[in-house]
C-alpha positions as CSV (number, residue, x, y, z in Angstrom):
1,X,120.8,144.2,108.3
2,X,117.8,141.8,109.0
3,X,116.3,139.6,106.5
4,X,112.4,139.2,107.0
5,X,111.2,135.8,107.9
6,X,108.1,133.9,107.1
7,X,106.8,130.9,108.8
8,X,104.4,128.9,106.7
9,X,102.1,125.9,108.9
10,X,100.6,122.9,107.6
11,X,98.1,121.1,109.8
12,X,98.9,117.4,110.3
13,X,95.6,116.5,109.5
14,X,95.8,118.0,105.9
15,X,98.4,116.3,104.9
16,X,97.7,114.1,101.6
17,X,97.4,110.2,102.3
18,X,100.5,109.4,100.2
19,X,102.4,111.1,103.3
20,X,103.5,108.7,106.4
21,X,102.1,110.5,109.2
22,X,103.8,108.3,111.7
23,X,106.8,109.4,110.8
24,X,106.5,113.3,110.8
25,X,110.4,113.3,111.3
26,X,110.8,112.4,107.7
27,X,108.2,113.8,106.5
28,X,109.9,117.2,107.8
29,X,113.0,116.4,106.4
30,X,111.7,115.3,102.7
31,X,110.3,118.8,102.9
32,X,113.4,120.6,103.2
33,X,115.4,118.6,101.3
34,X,113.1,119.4,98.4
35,X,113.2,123.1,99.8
36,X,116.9,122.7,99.5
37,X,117.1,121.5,96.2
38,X,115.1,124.1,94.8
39,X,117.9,126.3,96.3
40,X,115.4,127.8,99.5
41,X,116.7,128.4,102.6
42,X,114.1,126.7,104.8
43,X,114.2,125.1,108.2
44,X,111.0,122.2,108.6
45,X,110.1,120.9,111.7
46,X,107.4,119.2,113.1
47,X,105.3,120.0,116.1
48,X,102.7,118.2,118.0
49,X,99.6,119.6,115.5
50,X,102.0,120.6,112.3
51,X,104.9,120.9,110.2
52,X,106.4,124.3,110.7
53,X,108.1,125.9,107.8
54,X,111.1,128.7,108.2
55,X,112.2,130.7,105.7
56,X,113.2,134.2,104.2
57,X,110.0,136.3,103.0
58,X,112.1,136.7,99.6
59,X,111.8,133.1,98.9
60,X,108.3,132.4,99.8
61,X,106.6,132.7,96.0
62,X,109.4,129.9,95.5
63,X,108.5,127.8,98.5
64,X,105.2,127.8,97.4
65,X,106.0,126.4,94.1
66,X,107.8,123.7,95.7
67,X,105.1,123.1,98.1
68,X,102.5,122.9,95.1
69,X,104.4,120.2,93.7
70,X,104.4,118.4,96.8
71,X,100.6,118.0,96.7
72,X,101.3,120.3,100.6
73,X,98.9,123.4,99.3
């Protein structure tokens, strides 16, 4: 069986002022850690223009939430 995936992009240049944009890395990693905690599957990396988020299509009205809170959308 195959799950469905959805990728979710944020431009770099959208990202609020709070967020270290030298330091995409962790910036990334803050992500999915909070991902994480909300119990979501997600992979976050960042790319040369933005963050690029992975997860399953189930989980995205939940990644949303979480990316609400982080000020991200």
């Amino acid at each position: 069986m195959t799950m469905a995936t959805t990728t979710i992009r944020i431009d770099i240049d959208t990202l609020p002022d709070h967020l270290n944009r030298s330091r995409l890395n962790s910036v990334a990693a803050s992500i999915e850690a909070a991902m994480t905690e909300a119990g979501i599957r997600a992979d976050c990396s960042d790319l040369f223009s933005h963050l690029k988020i992975e997860l399953p299509t189930t989980q995205l009205a939940a990644a949303s939430a979480v990316l609400a809170e982080l000020q991200l959308i």
